[in-house]
PARODO-34059 format. One record per residue (C-alpha): residue number from 1; x, y negated, z negated. Coordinates in steps of 0.05 Angstrom, whole numbers, always signed. Example, Ala and Ser with C-alpha at 12.3 -4.5 7.8 and 13.67 -1.06 7.14 Angstrom:
BEGIN
1;+246;+90;-156;
2;+273;+21;-143;
END
This chain:
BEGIN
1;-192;+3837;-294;
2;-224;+3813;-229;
3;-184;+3750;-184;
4;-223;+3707;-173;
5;-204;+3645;-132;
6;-232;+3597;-63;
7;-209;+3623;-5;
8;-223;+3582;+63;
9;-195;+3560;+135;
10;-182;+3493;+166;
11;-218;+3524;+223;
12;-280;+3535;+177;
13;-346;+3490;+197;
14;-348;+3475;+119;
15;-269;+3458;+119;
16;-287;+3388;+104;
17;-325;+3404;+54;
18;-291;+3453;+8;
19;-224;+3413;+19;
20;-259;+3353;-13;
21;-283;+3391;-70;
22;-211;+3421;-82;
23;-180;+3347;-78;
24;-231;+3316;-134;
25;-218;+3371;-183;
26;-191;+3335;-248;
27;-206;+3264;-223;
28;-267;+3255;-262;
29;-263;+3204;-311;
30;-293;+3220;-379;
31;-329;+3154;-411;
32;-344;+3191;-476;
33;-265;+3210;-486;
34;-256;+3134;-469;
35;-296;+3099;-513;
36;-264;+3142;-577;
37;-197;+3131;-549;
38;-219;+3058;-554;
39;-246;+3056;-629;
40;-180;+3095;-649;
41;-141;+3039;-613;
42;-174;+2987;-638;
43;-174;+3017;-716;
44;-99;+3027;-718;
45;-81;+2963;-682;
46;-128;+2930;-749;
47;-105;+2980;-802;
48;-35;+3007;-781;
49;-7;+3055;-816;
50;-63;+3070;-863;
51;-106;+3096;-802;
52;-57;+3129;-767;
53;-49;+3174;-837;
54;-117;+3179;-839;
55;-124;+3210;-759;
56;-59;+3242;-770;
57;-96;+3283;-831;
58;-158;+3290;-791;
59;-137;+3323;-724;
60;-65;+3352;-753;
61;-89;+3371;-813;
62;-23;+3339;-849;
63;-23;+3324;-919;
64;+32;+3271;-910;
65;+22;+3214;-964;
66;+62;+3160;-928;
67;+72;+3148;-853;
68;+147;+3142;-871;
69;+139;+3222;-890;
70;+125;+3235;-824;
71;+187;+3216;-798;
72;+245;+3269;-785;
73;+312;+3255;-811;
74;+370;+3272;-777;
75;+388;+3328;-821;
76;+335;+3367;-795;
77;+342;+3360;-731;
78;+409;+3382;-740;
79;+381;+3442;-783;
80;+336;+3453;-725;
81;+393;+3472;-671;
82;+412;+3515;-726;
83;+350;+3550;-736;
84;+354;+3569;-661;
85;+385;+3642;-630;
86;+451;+3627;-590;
87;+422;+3646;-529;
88;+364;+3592;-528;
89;+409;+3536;-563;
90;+458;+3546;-497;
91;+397;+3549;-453;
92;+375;+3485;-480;
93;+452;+3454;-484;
94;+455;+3482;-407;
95;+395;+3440;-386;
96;+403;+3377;-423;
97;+474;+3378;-385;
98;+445;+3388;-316;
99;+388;+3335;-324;
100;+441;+3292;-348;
101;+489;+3300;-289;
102;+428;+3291;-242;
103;+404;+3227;-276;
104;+476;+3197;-278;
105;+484;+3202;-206;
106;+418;+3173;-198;
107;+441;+3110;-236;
108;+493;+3100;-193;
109;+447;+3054;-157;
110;+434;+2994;-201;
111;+394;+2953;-152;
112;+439;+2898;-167;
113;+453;+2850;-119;
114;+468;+2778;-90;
115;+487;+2733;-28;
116;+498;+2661;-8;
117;+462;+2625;+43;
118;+506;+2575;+95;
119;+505;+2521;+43;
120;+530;+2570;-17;
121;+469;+2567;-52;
122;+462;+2638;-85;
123;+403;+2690;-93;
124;+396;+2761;-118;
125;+369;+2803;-171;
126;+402;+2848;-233;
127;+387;+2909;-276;
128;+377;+2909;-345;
129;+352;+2965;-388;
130;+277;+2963;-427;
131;+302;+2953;-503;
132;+258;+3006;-538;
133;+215;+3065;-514;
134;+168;+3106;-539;
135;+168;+3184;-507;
136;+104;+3227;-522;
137;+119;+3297;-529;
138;+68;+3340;-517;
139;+44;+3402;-583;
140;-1;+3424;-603;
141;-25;+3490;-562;
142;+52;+3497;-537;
143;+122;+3472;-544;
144;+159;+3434;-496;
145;+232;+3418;-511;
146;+230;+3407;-431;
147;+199;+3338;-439;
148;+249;+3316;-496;
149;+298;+3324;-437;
150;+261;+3288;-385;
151;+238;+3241;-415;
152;+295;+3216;-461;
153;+361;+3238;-422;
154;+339;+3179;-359;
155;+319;+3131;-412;
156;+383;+3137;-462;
157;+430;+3140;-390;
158;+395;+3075;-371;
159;+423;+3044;-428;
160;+353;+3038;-466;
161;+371;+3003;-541;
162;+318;+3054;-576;
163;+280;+3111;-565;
164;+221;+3133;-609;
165;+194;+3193;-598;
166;+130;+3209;-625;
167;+99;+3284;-619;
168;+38;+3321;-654;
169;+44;+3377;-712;
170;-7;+3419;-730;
171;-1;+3431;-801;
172;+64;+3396;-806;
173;+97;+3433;-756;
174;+144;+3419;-700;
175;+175;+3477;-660;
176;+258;+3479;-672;
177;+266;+3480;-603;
178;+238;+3411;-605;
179;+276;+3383;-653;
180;+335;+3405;-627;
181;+327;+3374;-556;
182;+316;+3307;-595;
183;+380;+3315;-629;
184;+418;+3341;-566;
185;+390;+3276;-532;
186;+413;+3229;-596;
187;+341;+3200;-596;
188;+343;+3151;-641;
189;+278;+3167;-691;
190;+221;+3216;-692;
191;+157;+3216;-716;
192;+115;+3272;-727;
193;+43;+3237;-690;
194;+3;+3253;-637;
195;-60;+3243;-591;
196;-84;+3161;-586;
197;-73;+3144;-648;
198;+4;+3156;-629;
199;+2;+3117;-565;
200;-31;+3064;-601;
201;+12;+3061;-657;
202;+70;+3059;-608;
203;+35;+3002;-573;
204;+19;+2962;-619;
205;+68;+2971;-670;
206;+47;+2994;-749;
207;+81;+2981;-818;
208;+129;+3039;-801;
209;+124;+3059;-728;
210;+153;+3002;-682;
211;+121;+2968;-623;
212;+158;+2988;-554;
213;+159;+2963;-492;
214;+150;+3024;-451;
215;+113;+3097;-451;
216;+131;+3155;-426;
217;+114;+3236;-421;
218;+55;+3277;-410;
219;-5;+3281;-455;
220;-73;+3318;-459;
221;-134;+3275;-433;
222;-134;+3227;-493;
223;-70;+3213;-486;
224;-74;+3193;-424;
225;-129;+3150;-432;
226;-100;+3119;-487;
227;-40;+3103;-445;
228;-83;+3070;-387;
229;-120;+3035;-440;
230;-53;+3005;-469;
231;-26;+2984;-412;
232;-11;+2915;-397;
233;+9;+2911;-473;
234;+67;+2960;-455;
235;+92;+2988;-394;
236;+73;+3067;-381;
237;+97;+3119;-332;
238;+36;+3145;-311;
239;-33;+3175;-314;
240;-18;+3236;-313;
241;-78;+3295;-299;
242;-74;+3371;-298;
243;-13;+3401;-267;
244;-14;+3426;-196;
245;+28;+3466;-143;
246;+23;+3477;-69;
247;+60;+3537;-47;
248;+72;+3545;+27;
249;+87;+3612;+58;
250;+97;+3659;+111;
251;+106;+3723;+144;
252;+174;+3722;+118;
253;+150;+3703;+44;
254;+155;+3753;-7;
255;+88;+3760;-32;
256;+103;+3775;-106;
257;+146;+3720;-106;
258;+86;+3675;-84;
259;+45;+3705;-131;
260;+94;+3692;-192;
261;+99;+3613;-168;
262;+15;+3614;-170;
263;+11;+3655;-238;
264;+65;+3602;-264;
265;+29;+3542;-249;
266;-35;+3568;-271;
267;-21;+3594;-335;
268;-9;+3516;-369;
269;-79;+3503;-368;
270;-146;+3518;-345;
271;-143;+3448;-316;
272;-80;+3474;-272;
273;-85;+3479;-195;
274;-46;+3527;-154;
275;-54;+3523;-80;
276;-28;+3576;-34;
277;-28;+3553;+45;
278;+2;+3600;+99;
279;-15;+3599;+178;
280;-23;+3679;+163;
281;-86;+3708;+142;
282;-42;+3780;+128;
283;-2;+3741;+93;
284;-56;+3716;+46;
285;-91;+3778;+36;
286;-26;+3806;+27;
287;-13;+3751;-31;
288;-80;+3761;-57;
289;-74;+3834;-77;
290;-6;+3830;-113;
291;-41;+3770;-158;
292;-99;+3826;-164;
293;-51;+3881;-191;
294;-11;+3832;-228;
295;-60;+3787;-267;
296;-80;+3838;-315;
297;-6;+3838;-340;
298;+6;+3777;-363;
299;+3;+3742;-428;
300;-31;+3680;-418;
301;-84;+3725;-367;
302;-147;+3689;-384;
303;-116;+3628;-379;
304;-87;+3638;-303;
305;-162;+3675;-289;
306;-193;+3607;-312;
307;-149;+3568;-273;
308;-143;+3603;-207;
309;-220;+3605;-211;
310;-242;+3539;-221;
311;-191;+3505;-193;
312;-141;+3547;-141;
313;-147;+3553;-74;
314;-113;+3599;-22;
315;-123;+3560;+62;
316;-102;+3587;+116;
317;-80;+3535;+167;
318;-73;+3546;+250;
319;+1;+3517;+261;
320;+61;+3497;+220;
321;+45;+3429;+245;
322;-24;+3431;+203;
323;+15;+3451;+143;
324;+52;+3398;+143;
325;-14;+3350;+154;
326;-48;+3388;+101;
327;+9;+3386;+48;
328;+8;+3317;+56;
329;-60;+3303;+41;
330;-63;+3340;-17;
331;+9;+3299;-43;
332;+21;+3359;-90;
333;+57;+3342;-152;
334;+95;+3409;-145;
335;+103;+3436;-70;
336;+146;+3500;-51;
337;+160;+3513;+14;
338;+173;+3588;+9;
339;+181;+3602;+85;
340;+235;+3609;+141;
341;+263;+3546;+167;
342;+228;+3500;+108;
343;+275;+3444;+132;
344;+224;+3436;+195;
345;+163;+3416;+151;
346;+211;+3391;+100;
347;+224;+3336;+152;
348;+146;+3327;+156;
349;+133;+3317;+85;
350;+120;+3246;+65;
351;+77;+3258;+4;
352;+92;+3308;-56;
353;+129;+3293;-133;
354;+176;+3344;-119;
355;+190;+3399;-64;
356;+229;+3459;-67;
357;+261;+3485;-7;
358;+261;+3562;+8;
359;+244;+3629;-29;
360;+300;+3617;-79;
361;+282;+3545;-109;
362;+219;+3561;-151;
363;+194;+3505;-178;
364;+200;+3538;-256;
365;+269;+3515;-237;
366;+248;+3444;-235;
367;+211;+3448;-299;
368;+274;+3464;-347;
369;+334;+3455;-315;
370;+345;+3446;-234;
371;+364;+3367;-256;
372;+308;+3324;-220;
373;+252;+3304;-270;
374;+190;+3344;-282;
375;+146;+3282;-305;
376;+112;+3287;-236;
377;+53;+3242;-196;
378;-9;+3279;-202;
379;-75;+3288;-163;
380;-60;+3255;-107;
381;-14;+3205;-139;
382;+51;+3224;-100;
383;+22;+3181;-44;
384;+46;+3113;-77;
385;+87;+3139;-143;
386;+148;+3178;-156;
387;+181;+3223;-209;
388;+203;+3186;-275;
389;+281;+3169;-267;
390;+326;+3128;-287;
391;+306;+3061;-248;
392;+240;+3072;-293;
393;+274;+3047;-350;
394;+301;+2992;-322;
395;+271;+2923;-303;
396;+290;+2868;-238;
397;+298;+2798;-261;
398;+315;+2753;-191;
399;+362;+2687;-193;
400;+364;+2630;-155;
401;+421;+2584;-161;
402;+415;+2523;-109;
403;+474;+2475;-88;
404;+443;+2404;-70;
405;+437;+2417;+9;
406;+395;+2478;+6;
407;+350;+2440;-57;
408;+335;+2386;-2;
409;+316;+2432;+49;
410;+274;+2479;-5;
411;+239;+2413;-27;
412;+217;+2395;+46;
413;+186;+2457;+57;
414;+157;+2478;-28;
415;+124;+2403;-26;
416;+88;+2413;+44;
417;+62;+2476;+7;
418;+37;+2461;-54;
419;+11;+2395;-25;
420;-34;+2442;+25;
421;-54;+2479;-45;
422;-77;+2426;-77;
423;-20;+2417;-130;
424;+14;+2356;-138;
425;+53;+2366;-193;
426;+89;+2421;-162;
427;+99;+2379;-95;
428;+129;+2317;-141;
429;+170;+2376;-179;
430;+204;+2398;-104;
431;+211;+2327;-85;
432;+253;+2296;-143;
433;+308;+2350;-125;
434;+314;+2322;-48;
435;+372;+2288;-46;
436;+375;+2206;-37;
437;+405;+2167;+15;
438;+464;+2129;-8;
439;+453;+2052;-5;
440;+465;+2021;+47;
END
């Protein structure tokens, strides 16, 4: 099987060019995928639970009668951990534990606070949790127990009332590995939907499934355009588009290693991007003919041939310095910094979801079990969003409480204000709280 796969300089006339290309793969948006998300929104928001059966039949082939069959009872996800070998039920207890640890540091800082001006008047803000969530959990072409983790150990640790978790079964069927995260998590119910008719349901509320206030989790491209379509309605994490790594390496890199991270990445989806950038061409080449040797041994090779040809890239950059510039323009949702002394561009990195520092933190780590969340900006996204956490499922209400003094001096200035806007009300509103003059 032939590698196939972009390979360019930043000293290239084209540079410009073939870097653009890179950076708009996946941000197409599809209006034909929109407007059917839109009728399927719009149908079970009018019908409920009667359309969501029907869609759930339709694209899951499920016989279900009810929408209340649907739902998994605690018994089986208890049956579930059962069903698993030892080895991946302590794998998946092992995880859930270090996610958890992570998150509960995290939530250490409540963004609570308060002070009093020089009259005593007080001002501040508190944290309080979401009441319910929904989590989407991605399968149907693969299970991920990894995003029962993420998604419901921050929300259940931020002291969330309910979480729902919805997630798609082909034929009725939901991977025990699955299950068994839900019930290691103690989400509260789970519902065996999928795709926008899920997100909707979720959204809007049905006969069975209950409205939330917020989404979360990863989806397939009508999921997430259900999600964006939703929102406003409920809160959401993000729009999240294909997955995506930048790995960064050197002389001292080794190149199978490199290779692996790429092949890892790649192999989720064609969609995938895995980006290679090293300020050695030997180093590349070097890279390059491991994944050449190696591709025809793995499992999901078409997949990571797809990938790596439509979508990866492997740039070769002039200094350490560009590296770091470079890295940051892309904002990678994944970046691994497999080289010596990764702490100097570490320092230089101001946009990527999550970095992992030196040969030894792959980021396969971060998507099971390093502890930091793997529900991750993408395409471009890390510029202005971060990784779902804790503080995600918690909201900021602000507080005011004015002694007399500082009311009279708010007044003076609110009036002035709203009489410049053109609203009186609110100026006569400011002015009965200034304080009157005793009589003489």
């Amino acid at each position: 099987m032939e590698l196939e796969i972009s390979q360019f300089s930043t000293s290239d006339a084209d540079f410009e060019l073939k870097m653009q290309e890179l950076l708009e793969r996946g941000s197409e948006f599809d209006p034909e995928i929109d407007a059917a998300v839109a009728g399927i929104i719009k149908d079970v928001r009018a019908r409920g639970d009667q359309a969501l059966l029907e869609y759930t039949h339709k694209f899951d082939r499920n016989s279900a009668e009810t929408v209340a069959d649907l739902e998994v009872n605690s018994d089986a996800l208890e049956e579930a951990c059962r069903k698993l070998s030892p080895v991946t039920f302590k794998a998946l207890s092992e995880a859930s534990w270090r996610i958890a640890d992570y998150h509960e540091i995290q939530a250490e800082d409540d963004l609570s606070w308060q002070f009093k001006d020089e009259n005593g008047s007080e001002f501040g803000q508190f944290t309080s949790a979401i009441d319910r969530v929904g989590i989407y959990v991605p399968g149907g072409l693969a299970a991920y127990p990894s995003s029962v983790l993420m998604t419901a150990i921050p929300a259940i640790i931020a002291g969330v009332q309910e979480v729902v978790m919805v997630v798609p079964a082909p034929d009725g069927k939901v991977n025990d590995a699955v299950l068994a995260a839900a019930y290691l998590t103690e989400v509260d119910r789970v519902i065996k939907i999928g795709g926008a008719q899920a997100v909707a349901a979720l959204a809007y509320g049905t006969e069975t499934v209950p409205k939330v206030d917020k989404i979360v989790g990863p989806g397939n491209a009508w999921v997430s355009a259900a999600k964006r379509q939703v929102f406003g309605q409920v809160g959401i994490d993000m729009i999240a588009g294909p997955s995506e790594v930048v790995v960064a390496c050197d002389t001292s890199t080794k190149a199978d290693w490199a290779a692996m991270d790429m092949f890892a990445q790649a192999e989720h989806d064609e969609s995938a991007q895995s980006v290679l950038i090293s300020a050695s061409r030997k180093k590349i080449d070097e890279v390059r003919s491991v994944m050449e040797t190696m591709l025809p041994k793995m499992t999901r090779k078409h997949i990571i041939a797809r990938s790596l040809a439509q979508n990866g890239a492997m740039i070769h950059v002039r200094s350490r310095k560009e590296l770091a510039k470079l890295i940051n323009r892309i904002a990678p949702e994944h970046l691994g910094l497999m080289i010596a002394r990764p702490m100097e561009v570490f320092a230089e990195v101001s946009h990527a979801g999550a970095v992992f520092i030196g040969p030894h933190s792959t980021e396969v780590f971060g998507d099971y079990c390093a502890g930091p969340n793997h529900v991750l900006p993408t395409s471009g996204a890390a510029r202005f969003s971060s990784p779902l956490g804790v503080h995600d499922f918690w909201k900021r209400t602000s507080f005011v409480q004015c002694t007399s003094k500082t009311a009279g001096e708010l007044a003076v200035i609110a009036s002035h204000l709203a009489t410049e806007e053109g609203l009186s009300a609110h100026a006569e509103a400011a002015k009965c709280r200034i304080p009157k003059k005793p009589a003489q």
